[in-house]
MDAnalysis code that builds the backbone (N, CA, C; Angstrom):
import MDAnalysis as mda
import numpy as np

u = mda.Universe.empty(600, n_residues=200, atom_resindex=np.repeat(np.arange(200), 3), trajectory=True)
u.add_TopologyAttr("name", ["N", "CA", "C"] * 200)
u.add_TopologyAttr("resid", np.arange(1, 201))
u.add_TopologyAttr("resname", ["UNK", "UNK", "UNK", "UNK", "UNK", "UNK", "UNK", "UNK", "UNK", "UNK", "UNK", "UNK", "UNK", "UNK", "UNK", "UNK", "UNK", "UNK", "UNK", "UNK", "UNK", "UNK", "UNK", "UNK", "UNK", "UNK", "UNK", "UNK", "UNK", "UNK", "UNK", "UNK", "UNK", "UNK", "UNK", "UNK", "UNK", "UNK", "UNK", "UNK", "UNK", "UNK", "UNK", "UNK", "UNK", "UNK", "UNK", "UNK", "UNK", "UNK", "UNK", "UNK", "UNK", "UNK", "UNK", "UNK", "UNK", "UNK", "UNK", "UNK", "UNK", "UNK", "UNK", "UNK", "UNK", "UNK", "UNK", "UNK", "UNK", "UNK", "UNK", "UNK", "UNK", "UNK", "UNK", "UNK", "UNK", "UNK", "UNK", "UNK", "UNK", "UNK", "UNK", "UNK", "UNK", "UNK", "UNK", "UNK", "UNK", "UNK", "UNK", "UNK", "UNK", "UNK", "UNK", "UNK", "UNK", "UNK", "UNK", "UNK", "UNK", "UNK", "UNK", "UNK", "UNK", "UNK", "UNK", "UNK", "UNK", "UNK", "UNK", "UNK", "UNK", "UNK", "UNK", "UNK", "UNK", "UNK", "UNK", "UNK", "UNK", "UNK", "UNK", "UNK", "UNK", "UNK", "UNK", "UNK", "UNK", "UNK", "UNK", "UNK", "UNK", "UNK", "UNK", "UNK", "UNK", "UNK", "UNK", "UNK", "UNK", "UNK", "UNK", "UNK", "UNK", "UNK", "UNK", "UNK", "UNK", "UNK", "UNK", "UNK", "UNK", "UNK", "UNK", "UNK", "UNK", "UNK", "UNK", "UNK", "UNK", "UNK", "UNK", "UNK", "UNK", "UNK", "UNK", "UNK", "UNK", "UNK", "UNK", "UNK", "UNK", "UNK", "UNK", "UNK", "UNK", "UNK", "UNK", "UNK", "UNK", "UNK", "UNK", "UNK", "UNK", "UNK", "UNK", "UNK", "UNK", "UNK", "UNK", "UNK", "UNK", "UNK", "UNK", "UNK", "UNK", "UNK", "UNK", "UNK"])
u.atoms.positions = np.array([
    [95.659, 86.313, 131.116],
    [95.947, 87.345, 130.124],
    [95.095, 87.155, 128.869],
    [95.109, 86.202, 128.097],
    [94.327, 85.384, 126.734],
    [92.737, 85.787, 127.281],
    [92.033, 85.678, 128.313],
    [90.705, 86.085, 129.004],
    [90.512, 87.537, 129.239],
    [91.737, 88.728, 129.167],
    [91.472, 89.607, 129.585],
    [91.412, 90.525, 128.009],
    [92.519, 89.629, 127.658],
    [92.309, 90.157, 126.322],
    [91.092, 89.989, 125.497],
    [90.457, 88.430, 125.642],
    [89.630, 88.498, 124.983],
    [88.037, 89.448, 125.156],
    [88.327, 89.692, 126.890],
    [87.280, 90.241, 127.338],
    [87.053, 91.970, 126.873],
    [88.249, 92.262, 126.627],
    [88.638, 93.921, 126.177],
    [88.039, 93.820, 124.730],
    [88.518, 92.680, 123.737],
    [87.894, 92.855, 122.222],
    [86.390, 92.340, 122.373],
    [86.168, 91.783, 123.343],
    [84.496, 91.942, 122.984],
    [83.695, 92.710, 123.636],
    [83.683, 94.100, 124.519],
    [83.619, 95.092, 125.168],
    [83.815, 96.060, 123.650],
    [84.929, 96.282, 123.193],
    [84.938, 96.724, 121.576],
    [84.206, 96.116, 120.693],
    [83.887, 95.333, 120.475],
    [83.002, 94.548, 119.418],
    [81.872, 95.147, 119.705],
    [81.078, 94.985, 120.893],
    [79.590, 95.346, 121.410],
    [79.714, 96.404, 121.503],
    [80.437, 97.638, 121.545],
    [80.470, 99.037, 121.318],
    [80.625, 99.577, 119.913],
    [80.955, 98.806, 119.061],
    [81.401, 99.055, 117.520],
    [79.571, 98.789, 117.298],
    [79.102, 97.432, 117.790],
    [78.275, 97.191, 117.256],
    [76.875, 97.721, 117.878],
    [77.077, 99.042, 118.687],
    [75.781, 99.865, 119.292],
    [75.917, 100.740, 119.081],
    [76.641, 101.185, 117.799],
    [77.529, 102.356, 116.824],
    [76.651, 102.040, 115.547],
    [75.396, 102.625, 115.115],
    [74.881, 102.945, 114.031],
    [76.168, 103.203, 113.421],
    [76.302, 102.317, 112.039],
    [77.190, 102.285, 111.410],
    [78.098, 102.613, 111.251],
    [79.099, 101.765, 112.455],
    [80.330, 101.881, 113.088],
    [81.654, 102.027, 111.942],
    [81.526, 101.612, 111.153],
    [82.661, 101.593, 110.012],
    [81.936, 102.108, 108.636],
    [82.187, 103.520, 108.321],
    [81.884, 104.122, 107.332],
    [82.851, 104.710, 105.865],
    [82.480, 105.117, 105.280],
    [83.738, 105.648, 104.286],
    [83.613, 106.191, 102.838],
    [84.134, 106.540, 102.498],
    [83.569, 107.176, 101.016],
    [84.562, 108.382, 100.394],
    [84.190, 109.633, 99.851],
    [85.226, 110.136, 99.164],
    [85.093, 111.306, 99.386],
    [85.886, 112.574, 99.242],
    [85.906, 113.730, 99.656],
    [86.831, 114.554, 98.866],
    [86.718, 116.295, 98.403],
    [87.554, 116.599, 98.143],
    [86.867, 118.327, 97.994],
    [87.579, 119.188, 97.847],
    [87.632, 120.633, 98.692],
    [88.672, 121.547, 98.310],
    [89.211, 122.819, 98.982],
    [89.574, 123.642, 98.142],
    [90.215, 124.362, 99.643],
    [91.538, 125.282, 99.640],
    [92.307, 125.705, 100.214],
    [92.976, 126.961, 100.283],
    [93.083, 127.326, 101.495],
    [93.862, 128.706, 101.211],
    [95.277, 128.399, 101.960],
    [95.893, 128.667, 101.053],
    [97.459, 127.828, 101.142],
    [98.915, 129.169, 101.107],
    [99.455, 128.628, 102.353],
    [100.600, 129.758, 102.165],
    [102.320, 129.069, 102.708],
    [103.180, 130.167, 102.310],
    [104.459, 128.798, 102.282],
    [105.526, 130.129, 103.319],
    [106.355, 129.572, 103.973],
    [106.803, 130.777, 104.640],
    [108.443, 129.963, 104.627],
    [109.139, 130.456, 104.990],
    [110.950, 129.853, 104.999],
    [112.049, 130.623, 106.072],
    [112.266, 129.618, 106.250],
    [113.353, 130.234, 107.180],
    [114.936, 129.508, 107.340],
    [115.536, 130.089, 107.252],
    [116.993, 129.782, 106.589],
    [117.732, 129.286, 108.114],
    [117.689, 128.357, 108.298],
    [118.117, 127.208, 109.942],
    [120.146, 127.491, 109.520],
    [120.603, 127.692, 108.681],
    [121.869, 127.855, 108.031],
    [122.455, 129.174, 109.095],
    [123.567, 129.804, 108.614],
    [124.379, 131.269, 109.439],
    [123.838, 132.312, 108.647],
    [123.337, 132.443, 107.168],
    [122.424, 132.821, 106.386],
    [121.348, 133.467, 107.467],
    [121.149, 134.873, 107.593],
    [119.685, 134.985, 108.201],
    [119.021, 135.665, 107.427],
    [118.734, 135.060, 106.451],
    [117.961, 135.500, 104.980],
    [116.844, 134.787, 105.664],
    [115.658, 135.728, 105.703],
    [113.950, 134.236, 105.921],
    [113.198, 135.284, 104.517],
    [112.562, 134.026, 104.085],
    [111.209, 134.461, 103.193],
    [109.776, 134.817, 103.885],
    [109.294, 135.511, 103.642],
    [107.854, 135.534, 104.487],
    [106.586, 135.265, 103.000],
    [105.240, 134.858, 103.724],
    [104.219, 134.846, 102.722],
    [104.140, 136.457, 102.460],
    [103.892, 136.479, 101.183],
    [103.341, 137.363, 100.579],
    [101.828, 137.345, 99.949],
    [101.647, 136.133, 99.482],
    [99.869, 135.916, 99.274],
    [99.705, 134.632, 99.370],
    [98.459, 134.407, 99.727],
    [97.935, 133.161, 99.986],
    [97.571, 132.292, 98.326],
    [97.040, 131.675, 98.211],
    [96.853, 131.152, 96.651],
    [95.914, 129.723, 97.736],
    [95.098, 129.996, 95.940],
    [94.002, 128.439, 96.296],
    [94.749, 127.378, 96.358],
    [94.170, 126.606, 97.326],
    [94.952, 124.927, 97.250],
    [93.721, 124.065, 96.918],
    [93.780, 123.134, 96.134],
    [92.604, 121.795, 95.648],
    [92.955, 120.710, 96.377],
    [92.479, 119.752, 97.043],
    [92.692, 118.651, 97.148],
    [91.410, 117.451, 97.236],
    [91.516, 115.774, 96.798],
    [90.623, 115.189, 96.908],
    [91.302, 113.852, 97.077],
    [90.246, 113.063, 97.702],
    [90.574, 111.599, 98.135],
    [89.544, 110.913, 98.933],
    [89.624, 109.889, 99.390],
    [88.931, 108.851, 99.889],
    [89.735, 109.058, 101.535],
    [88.497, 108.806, 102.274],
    [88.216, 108.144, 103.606],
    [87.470, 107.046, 104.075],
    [88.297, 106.369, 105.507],
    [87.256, 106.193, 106.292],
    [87.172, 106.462, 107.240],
    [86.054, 105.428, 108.031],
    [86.101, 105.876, 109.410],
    [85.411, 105.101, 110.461],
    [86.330, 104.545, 111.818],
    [85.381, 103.558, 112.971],
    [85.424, 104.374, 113.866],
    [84.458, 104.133, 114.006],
    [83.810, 104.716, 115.569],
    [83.350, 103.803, 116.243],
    [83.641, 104.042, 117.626],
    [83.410, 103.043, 118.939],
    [83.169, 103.895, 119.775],
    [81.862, 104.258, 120.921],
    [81.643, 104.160, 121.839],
    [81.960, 106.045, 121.754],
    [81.681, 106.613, 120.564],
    [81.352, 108.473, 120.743],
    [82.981, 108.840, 120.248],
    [83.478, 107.540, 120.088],
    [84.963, 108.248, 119.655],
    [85.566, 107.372, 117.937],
    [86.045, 108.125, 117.431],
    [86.528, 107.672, 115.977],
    [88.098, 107.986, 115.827],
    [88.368, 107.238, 114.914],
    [90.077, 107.120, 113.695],
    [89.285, 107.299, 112.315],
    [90.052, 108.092, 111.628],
    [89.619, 108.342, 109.948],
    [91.013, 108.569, 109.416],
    [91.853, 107.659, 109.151],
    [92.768, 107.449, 107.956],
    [91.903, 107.821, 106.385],
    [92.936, 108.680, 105.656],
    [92.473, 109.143, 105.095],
    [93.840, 109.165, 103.571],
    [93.689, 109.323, 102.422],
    [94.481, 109.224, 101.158],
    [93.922, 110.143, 100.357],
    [94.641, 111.479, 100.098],
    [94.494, 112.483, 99.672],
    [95.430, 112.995, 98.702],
    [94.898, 113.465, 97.517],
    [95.957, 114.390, 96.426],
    [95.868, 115.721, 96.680],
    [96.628, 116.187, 97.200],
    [96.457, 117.730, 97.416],
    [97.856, 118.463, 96.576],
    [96.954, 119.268, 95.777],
    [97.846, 120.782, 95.114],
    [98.076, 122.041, 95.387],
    [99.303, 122.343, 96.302],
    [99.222, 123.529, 97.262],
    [100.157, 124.426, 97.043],
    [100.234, 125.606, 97.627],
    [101.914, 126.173, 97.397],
    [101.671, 127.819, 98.142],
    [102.376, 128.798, 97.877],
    [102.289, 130.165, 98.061],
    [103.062, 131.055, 97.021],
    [103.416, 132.356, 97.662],
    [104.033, 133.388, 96.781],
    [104.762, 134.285, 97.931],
    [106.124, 134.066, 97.921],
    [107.307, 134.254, 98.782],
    [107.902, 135.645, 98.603],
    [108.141, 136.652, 99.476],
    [109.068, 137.261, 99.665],
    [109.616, 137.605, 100.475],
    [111.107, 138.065, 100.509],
    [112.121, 137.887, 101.176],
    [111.950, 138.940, 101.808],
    [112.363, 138.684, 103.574],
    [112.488, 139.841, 104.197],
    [112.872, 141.213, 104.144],
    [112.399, 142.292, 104.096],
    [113.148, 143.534, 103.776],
    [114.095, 143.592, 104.829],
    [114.008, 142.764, 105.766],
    [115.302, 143.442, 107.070],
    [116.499, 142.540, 106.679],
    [116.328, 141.104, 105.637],
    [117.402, 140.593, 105.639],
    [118.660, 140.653, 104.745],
    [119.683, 140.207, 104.581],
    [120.777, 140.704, 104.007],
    [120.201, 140.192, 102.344],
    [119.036, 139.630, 101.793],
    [118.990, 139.551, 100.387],
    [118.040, 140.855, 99.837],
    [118.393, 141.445, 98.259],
    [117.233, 141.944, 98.200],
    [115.784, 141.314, 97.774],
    [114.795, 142.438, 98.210],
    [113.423, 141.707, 98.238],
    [113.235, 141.021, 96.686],
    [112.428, 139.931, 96.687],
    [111.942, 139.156, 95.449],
    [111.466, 138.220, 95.581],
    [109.716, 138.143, 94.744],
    [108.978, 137.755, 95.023],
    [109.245, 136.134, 94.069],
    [108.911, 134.849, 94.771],
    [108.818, 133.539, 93.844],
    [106.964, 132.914, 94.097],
    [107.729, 132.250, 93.201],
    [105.887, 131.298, 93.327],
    [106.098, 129.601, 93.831],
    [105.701, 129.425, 94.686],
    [106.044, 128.136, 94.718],
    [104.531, 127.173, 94.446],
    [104.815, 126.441, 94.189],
    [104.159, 125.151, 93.969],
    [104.283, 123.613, 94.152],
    [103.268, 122.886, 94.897],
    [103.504, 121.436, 95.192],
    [102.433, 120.969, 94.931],
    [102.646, 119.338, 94.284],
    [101.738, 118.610, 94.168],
    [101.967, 117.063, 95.922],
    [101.368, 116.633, 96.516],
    [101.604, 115.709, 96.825],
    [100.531, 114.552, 97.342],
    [100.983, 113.580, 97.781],
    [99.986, 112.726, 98.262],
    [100.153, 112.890, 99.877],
    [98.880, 113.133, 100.664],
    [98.663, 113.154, 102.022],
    [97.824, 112.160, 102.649],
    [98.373, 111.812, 103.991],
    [97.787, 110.637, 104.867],
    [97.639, 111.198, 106.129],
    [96.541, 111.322, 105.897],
    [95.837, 112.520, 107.815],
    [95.405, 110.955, 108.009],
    [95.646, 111.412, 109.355],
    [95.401, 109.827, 110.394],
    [94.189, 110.750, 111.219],
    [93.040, 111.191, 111.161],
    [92.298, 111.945, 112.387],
    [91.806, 110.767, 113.230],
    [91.676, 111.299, 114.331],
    [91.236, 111.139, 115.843],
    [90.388, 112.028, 116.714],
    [89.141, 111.516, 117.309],
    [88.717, 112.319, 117.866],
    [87.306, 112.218, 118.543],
    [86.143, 112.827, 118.688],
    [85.315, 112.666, 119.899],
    [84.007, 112.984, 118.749],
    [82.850, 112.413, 118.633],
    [81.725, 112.810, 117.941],
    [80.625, 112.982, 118.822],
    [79.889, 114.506, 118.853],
    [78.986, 114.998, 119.863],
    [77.808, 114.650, 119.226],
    [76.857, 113.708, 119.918],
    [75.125, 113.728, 119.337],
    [75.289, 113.307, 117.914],
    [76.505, 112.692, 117.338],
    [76.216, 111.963, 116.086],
    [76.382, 113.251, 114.751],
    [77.011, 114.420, 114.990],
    [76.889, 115.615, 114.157],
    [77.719, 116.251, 113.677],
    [78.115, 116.978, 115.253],
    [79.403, 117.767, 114.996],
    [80.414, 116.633, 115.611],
    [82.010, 116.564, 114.962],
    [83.133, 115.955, 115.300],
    [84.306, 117.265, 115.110],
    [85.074, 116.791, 116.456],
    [86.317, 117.680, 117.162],
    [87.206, 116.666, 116.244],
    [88.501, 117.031, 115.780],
    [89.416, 116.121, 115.423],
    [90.906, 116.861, 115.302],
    [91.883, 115.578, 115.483],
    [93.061, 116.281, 115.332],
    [94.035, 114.701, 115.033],
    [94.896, 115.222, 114.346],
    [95.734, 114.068, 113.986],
    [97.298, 114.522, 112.700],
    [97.987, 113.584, 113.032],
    [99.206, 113.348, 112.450],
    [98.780, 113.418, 110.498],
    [99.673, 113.718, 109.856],
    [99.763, 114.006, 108.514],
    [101.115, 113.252, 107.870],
    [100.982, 112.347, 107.628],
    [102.285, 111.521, 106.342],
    [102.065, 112.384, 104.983],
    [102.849, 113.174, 104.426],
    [103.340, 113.524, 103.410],
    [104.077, 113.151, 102.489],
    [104.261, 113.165, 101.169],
    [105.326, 112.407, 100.145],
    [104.950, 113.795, 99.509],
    [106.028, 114.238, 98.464],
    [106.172, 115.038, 98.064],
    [106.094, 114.799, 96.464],
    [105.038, 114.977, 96.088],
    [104.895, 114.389, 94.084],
    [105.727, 115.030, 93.229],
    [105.989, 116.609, 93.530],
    [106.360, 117.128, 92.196],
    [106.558, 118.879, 93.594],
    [107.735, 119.533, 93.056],
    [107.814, 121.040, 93.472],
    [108.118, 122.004, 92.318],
    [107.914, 123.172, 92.294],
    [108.393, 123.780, 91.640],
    [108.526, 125.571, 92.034],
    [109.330, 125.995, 91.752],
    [109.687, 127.226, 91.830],
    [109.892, 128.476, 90.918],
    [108.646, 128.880, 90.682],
    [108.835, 130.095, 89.424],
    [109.346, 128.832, 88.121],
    [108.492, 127.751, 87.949],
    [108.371, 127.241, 87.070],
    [109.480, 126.185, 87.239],
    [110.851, 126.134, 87.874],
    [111.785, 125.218, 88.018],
    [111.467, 124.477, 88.705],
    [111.868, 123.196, 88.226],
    [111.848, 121.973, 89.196],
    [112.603, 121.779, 90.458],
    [112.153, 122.339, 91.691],
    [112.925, 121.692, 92.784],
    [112.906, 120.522, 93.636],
    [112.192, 119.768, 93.298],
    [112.042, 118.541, 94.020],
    [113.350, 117.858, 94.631],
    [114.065, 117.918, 93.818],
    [115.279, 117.281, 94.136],
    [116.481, 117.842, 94.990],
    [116.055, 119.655, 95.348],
    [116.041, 119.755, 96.564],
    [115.495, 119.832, 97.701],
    [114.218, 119.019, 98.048],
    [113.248, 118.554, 99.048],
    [112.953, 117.186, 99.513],
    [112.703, 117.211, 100.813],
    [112.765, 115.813, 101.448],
    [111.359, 115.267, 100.444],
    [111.588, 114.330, 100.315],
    [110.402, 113.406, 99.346],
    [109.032, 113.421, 100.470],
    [109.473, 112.683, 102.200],
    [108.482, 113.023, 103.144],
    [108.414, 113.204, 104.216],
    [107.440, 113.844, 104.809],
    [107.526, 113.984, 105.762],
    [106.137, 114.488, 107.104],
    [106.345, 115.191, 108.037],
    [105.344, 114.958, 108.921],
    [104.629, 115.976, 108.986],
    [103.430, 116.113, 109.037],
    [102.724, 117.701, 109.787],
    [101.027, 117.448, 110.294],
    [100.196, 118.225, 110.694],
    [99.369, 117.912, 111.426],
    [98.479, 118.470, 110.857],
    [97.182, 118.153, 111.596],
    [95.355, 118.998, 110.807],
    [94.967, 118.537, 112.330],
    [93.898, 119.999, 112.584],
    [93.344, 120.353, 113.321],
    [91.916, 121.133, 113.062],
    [91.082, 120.327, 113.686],
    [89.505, 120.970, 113.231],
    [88.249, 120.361, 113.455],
    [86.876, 120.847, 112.756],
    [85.796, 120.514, 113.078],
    [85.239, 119.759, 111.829],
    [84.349, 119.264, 112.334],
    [83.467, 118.248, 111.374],
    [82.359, 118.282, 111.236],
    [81.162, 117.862, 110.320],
    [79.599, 118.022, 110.289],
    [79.235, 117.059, 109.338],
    [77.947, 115.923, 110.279],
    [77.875, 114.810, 109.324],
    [76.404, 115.228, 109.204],
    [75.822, 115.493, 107.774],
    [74.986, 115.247, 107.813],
    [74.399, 114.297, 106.535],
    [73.659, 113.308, 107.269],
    [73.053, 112.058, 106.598],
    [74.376, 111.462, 105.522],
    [74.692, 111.318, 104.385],
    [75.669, 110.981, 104.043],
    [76.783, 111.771, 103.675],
    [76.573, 112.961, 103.820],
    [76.984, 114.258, 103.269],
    [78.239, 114.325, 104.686],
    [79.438, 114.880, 104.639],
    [79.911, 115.453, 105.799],
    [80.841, 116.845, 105.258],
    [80.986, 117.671, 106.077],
    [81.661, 118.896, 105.899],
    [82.817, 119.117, 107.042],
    [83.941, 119.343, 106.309],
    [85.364, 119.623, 107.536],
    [85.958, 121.287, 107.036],
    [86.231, 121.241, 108.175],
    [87.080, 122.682, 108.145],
    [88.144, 122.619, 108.939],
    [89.719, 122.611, 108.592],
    [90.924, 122.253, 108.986],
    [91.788, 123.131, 108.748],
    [92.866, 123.285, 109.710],
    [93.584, 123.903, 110.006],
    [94.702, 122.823, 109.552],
    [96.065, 122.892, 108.409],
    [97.264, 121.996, 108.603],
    [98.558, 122.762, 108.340],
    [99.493, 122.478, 108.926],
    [100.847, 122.603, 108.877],
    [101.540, 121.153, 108.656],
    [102.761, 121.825, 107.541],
    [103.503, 120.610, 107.005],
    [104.774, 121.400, 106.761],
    [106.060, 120.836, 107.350],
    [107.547, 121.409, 107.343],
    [108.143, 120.792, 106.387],
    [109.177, 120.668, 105.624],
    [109.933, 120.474, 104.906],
    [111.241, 120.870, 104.934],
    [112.369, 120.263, 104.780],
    [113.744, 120.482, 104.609],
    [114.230, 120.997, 103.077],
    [114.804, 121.890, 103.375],
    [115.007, 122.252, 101.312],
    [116.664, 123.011, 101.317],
    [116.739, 122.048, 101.057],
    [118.826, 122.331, 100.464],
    [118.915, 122.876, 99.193],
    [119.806, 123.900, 99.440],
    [120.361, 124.684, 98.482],
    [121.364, 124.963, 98.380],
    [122.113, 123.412, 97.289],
    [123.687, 123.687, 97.195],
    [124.434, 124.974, 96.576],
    [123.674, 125.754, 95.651],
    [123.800, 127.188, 94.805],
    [124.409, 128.068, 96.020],
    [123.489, 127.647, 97.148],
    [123.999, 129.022, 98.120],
    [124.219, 128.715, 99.356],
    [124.418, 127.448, 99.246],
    [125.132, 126.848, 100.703],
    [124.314, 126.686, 102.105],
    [122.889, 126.607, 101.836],
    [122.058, 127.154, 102.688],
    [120.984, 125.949, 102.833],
    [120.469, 126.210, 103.959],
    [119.629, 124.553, 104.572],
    [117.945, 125.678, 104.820],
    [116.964, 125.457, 104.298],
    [115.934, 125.423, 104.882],
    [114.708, 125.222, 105.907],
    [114.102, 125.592, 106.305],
    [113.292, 124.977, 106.772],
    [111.624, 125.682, 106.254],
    [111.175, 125.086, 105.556],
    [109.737, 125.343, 104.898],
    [108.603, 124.763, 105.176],
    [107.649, 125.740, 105.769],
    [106.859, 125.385, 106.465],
    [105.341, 125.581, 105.400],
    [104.791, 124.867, 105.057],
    [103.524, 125.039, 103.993],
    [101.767, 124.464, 105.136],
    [101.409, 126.194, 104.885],
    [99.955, 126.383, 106.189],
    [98.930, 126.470, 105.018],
    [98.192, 125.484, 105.811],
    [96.429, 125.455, 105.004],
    [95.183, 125.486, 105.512],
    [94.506, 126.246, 105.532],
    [92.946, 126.055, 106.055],
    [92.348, 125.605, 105.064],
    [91.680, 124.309, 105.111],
    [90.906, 123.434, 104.150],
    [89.531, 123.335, 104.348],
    [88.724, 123.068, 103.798],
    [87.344, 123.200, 103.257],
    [87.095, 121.970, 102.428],
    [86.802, 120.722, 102.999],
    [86.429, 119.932, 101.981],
    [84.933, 118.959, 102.338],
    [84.335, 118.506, 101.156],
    [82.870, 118.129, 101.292],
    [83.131, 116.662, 100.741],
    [82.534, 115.941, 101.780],
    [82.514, 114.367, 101.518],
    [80.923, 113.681, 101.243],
    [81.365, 112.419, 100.848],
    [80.139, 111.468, 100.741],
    [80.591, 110.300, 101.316],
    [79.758, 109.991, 101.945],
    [79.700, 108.768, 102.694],
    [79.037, 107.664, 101.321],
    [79.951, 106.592, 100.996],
    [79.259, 105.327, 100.005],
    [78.982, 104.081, 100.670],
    [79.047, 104.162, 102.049],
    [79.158, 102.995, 102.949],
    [79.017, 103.454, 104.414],
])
């Protein structure tokens, strides 16, 4: 076992190391079209729908190993996102429009396949913490899960130190509302656009 193992990490070693600069990393940050949608999981069949999209910002540091045409890029991101909500006309509330807003910190774990050293396919898990919410200016944080899970899906383009992503993410949230007896489920969608530098 101790021989097979060792034989597997140096099979990885000599593939890391026939990987033009197998462990890379540096900083990134980009701009979003961000929308928030709700749906009332409660006996309530009140749902909110998007009404407009709104810019989202976000920036942070990556890296990234690659072995053998395939990579992991853990990643630490501040992203500022949110939408502009209104309530179904078919449901029992009347219509009215809110603004929502979030600040938080994000942890995309990507995974994925790099073609000819250029373009990269990727997809991966999203850790969320929730910094700060607000609603038409009120603080709701403190009715929202602090964190939680959602995903990014998309393409990549490295060129020389420069790289360019274009992502697709979804991130759910739980949001209680003791005022009206009612349980959430909030779902916040982003197509992202962000431009990196490789410093390593």
């Amino acid at each position: 076992m101790r021989n097979l193992v060792l034989t597997i990490f140096a099979l990885f070693a000599l593939g890391a190391t026939a990987q033009a600069q197998a462990l890379t990393g540096g900083l990134k940050a980009g701009v979003g079209s961000s929308s928030v949608s709700v749906r009332d999981v409660t006996s309530n069949p009140a749902e909110y729908a998007n009404k407009e999209s709104v810019t989202s910002y976000h920036a942070g540091a990556f890296a990234r190993l690659n072995i053998l045409g395939l990579f992991v890029q853990p990643e630490a991101v501040f992203t500022q996102t949110g939408g502009r909500l209104e309530s179904n006309p078919n449901a029992s509330l009347a219509n009215r429009v809110a603004d929502i807003k979030f600040n938080r910190l994000d942890v995309p774990i990507m995974a994925g396949i790099s073609l000819g050293n250029l373009v990269r396919l990727q997809a991966g898990p999203v850790a969320s913490t929730l910094l700060s919410a607000r609603q038409d200016g009120q603080n709701i944080k403190s009715f929202m899960e602090n964190s939680d899970w959602g995903y990014q899906a998309g393409v990549g383009l490295d060129i020389q130190r420069l790289t360019l992503d274009v992502r697709y993410e979804r991130i759910s949230r739980n949001y209680d509302d003791p005022g009206n007896q009612s349980n959430y489920d909030l779902a916040n969608k982003q197509i992202l656009v962000s431009v990196g530098l490789k410093l390593f």
